[in-house]
C-alpha distance (Angstrom), angle and dihedral (degrees) to the residues before:
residue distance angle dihedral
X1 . . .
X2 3.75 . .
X3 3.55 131.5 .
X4 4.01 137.8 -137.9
X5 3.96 87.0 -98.4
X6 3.28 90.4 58.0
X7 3.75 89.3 58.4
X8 3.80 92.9 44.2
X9 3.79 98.1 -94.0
X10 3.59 115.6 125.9
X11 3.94 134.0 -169.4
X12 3.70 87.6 -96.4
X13 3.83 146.3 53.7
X14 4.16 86.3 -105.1
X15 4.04 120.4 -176.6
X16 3.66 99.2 -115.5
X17 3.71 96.0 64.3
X18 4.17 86.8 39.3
X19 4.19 81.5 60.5
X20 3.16 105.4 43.9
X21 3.91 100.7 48.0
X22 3.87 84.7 50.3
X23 3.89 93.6 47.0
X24 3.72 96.9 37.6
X25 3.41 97.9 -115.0
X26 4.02 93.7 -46.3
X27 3.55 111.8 143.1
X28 3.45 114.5 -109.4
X29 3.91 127.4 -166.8
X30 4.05 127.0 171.0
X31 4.08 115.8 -130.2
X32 3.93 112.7 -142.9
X33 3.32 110.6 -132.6
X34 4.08 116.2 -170.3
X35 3.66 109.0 -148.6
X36 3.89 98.0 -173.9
X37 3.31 90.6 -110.7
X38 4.38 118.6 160.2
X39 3.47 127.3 -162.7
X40 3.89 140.6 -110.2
X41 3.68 93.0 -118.2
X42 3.59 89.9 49.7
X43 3.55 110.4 45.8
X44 4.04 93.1 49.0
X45 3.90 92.3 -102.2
X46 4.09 86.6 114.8
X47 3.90 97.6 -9.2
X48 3.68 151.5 -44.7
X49 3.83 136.7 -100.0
X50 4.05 95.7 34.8
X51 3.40 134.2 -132.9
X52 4.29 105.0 -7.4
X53 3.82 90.5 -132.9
X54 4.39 89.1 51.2
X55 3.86 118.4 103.9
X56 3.77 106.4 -114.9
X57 4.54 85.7 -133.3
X58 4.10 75.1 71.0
X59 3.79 94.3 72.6
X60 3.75 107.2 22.6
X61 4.18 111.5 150.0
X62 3.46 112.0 -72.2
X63 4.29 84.5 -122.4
X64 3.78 80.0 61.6
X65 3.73 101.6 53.1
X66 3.48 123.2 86.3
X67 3.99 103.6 -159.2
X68 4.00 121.7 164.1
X69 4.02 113.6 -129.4
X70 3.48 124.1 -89.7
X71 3.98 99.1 -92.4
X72 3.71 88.0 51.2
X73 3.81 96.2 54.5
X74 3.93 90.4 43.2
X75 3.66 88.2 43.0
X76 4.01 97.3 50.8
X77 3.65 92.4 37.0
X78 3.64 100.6 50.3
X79 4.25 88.3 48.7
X80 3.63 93.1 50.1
X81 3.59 98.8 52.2
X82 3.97 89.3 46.3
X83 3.76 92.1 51.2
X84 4.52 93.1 35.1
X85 3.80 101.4 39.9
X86 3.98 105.8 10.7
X87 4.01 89.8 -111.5
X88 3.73 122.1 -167.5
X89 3.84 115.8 175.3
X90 4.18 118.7 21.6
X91 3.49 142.7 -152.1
X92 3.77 115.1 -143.7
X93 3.87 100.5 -144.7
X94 4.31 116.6 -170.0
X95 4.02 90.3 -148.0
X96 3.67 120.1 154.9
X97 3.91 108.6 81.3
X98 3.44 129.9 -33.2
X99 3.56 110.1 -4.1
X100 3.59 97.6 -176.6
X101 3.68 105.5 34.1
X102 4.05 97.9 111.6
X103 3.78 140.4 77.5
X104 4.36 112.8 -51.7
X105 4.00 78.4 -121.9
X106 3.78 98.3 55.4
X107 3.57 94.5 42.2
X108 3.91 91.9 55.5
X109 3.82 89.7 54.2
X110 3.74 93.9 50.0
X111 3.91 98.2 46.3
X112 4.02 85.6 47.0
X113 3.74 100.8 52.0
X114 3.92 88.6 43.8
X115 3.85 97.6 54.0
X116 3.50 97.2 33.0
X117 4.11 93.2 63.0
X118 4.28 91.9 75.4
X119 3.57 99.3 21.4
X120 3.79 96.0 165.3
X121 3.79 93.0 43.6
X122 3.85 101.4 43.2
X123 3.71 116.6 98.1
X124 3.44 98.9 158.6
X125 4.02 155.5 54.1
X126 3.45 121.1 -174.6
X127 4.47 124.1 179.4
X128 3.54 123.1 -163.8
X129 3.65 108.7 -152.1
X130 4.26 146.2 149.7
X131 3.70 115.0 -112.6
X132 3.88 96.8 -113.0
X133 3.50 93.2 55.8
X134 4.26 95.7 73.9
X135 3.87 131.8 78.5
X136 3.26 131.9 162.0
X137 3.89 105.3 -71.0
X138 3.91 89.6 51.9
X139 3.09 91.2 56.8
X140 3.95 97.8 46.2
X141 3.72 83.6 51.0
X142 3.96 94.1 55.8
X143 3.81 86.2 48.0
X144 3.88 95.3 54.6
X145 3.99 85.8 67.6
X146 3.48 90.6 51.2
X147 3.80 96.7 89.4
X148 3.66 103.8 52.2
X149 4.54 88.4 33.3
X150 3.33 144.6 42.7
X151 4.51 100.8 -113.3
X152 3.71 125.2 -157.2
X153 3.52 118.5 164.5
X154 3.75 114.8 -152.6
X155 4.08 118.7 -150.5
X156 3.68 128.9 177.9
X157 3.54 110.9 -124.1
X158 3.91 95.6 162.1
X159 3.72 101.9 166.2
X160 3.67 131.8 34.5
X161 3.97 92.8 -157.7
X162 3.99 118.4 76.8
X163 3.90 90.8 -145.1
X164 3.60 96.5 59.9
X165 4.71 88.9 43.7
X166 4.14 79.7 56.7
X167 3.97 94.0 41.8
X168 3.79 86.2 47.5
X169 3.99 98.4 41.7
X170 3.35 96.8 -122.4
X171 3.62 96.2 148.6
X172 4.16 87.6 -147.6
X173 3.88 122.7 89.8
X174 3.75 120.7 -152.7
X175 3.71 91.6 -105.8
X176 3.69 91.5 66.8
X177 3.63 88.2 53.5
X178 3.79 94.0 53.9
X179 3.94 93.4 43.2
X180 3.82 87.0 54.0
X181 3.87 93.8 52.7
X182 3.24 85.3 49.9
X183 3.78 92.2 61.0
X184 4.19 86.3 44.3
X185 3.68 88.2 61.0
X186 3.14 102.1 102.1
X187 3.90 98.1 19.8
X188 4.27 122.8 136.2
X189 4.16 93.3 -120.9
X190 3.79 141.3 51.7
X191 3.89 135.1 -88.4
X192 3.24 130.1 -121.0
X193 3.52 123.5 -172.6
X194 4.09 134.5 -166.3
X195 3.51 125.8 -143.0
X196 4.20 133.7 177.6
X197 3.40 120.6 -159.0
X198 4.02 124.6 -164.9
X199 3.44 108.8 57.9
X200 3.74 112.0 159.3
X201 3.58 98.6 -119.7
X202 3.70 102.4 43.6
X203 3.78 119.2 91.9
X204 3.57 120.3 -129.0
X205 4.26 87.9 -113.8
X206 4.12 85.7 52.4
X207 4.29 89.1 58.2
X208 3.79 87.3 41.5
X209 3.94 81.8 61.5
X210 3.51 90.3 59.9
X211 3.76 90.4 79.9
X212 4.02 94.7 55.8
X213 3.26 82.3 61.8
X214 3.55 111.7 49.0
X215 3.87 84.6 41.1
X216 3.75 96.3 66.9
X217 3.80 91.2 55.9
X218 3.64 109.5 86.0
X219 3.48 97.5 -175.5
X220 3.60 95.2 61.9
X221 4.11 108.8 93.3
X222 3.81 97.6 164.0
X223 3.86 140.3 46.2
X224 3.23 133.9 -172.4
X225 4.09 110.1 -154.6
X226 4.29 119.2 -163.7
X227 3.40 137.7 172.6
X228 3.51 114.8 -125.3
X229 4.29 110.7 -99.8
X230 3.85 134.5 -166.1
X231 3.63 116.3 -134.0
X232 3.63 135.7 172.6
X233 3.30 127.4 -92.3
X234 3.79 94.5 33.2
X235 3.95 133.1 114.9
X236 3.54 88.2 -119.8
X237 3.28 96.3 46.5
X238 3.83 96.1 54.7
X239 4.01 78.2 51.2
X240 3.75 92.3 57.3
X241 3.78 96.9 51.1
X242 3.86 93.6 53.6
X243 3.70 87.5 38.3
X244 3.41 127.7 15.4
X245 4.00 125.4 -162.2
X246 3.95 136.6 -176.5
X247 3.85 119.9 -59.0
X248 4.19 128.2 179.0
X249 3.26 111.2 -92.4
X250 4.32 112.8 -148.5
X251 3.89 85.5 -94.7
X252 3.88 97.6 45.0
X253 3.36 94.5 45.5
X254 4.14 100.1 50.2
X255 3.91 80.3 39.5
X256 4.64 81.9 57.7
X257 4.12 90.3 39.0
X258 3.89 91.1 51.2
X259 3.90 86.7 58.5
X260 3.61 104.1 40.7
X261 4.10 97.4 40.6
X262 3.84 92.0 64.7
X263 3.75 86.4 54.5
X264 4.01 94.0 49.9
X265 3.57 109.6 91.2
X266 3.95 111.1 -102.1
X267 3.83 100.5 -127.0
X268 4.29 88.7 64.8
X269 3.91 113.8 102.5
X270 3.57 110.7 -133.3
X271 4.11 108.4 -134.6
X272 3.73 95.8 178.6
X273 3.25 135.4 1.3
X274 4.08 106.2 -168.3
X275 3.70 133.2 15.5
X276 3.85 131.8 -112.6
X277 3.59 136.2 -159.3
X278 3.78 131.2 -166.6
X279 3.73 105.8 -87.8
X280 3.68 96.3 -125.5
X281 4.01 94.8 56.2
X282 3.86 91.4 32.7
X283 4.35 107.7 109.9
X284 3.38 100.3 172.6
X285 3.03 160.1 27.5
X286 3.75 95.1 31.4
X287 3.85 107.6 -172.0
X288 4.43 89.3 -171.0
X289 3.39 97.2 -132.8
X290 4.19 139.1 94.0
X291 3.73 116.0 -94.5
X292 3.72 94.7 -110.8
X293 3.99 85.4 54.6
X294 3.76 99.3 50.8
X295 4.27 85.5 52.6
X296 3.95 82.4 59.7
X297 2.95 103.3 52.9
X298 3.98 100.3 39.0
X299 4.08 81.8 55.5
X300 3.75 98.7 46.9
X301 4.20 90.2 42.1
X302 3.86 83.6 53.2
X303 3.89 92.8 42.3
X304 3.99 87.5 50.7
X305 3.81 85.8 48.8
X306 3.32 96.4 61.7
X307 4.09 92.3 -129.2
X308 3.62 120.6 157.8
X309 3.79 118.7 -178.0
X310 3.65 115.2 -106.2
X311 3.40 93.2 7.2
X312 3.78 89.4 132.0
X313 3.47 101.0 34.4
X314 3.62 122.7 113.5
X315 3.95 118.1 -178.8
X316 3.86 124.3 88.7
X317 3.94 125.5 -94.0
């Protein structure tokens, strides 16, 4: 007898169903475009050295990195997903660091150029960014698309507890990230927000906390939920190889997801469920299977489990 993943539906409200109902079954892929952007606890604004579990390749010196304009990354992307995955419409998503961590003026003339390259095929703009790296104008800016494209603006929020955003060196406490969704309250696009789960000194009950929090934000439609990896070339990864500690394992963490997805409320689109690294920077934990495996598995471990998202939440959305 079959089951609902084997007719596409999983345990939980997952992106790729979200698109396609919107799109009518077009095939929708987003385009990373690296703007050359740093970061404020990289350049010495807040701090140096980043994030401990970042690779250092991440934030070489601009002299040092050898990027290809705009067009070209739009341009290349856009042909390799048509030729790869049979892609239709795209989203042109500003990923790698800080995507909004420059003058309001700058920004506007990146963002133009980028969705201006496919303008018939282009549904989308997505901006990675940290939560003290938006005001007012930013946000204006990001609003000023949202006529012509469907806007979600992704920010890492990673940890709801300030000790473990200074243990980390994030350079951002949690109460920066609720003052900025405060600003996005009333703002013309989505939210997305990023979380990691695993580190060492946060109980399993602390990550299942995580949801609570997410949950009270209305504004936030998406999520984007990771385990926490060690990759070379990091400060925590120089950490781990002196001194390793505990990291989920495939089963553990499905076994964490199926508990904390029935407290997420049910209307929030899942993006991504677990991280990946590039296999020759990744440490640990190394699950031994392909990327498009690991999603399998996660989904049919959570089908098996019976988990349904939301099923034990009980607020109002």
């Amino acid at each position: 007898m079959g089951t609902l993943l084997d007719s596409g539906v999983k345990p939980y409200n997952h992106y790729g169903a979200y698109l396609k109902e919107k799109y009518q079954g077009k095939r929708v892929f987003k385009v990373i475009v690296d703007g050359n952007f740093t970061c404020p606890n990289r350049d010495g604004s807040k701090g140096y050295g980043g994030c401990t579990y970042c690779n250092v390749d991440s934030f070489t010196p601009d002299t040092a990195r050898k990027i290809p304009s705009i067009r070209e990354q739009v341009e290349q992307g856009v042909a390799r997903a048509k030729r790869s995955y049979g892609a239709e419409k795209f989203i042109i998503y500003f990923q790698p660091n800080t995507n909004t961590y420059a003058p309001t003026h700058l920004l506007k003339m990146m963002y133009d150029e980028a969705v201006s390259i496919y303008p018939e095929d282009t549904i989308g703009l997505s901006v990675g960014t940290r939560p003290d790296c938006l005001d007012f104008e930013k946000i204006a800016l990001l609003e000023s698309y949202s006529d012509r494209f469907d806007v979600d603006l992704e920010m890492g929020m990673e940890s709801i507890y300030n000790e473990t955003l200074t243990r980390i060196n994030r350079g951002c406490s949690h109460d920066e990230f609720i003052d900025t969704m405060g600003l996005l309250a009333g703002a013309a696009f989505d939210v997305c927000v990023h979380t990691i789960f695993g580190f060492p000194w946060e109980t399993e009950e602390m990550m299942l906390r995580y949801a609570d929090e997410i949950n009270r934000h209305s504004k936030i439609k998406f999520v984007k939920l990771h385990h926490l990896h060690i990759v070379e070339g990091s400060i925590m990864g120089a950490r781990y190889k002196r001194e390793p500690f505990p990291l989920f394992s495939l089963e553990s963490y499905t076994d964490f997801l199926a508990k904390f997805l029935p407290l997420l409320r049910p209307d929030i689109i899942v993006q991504r469920i677990f991280g990946i690294a590039d296999r020759e920077l990744l440490i640990a934990p190394n699950w031994g299977f392909p990327k498009s495996n690991i999603q399998t598995r996660i989904d049919k471990g959570l089908e098996d489990r019976g988990v349904r998202q939301g099923a034990l939440y009980t607020g109002t959305f």
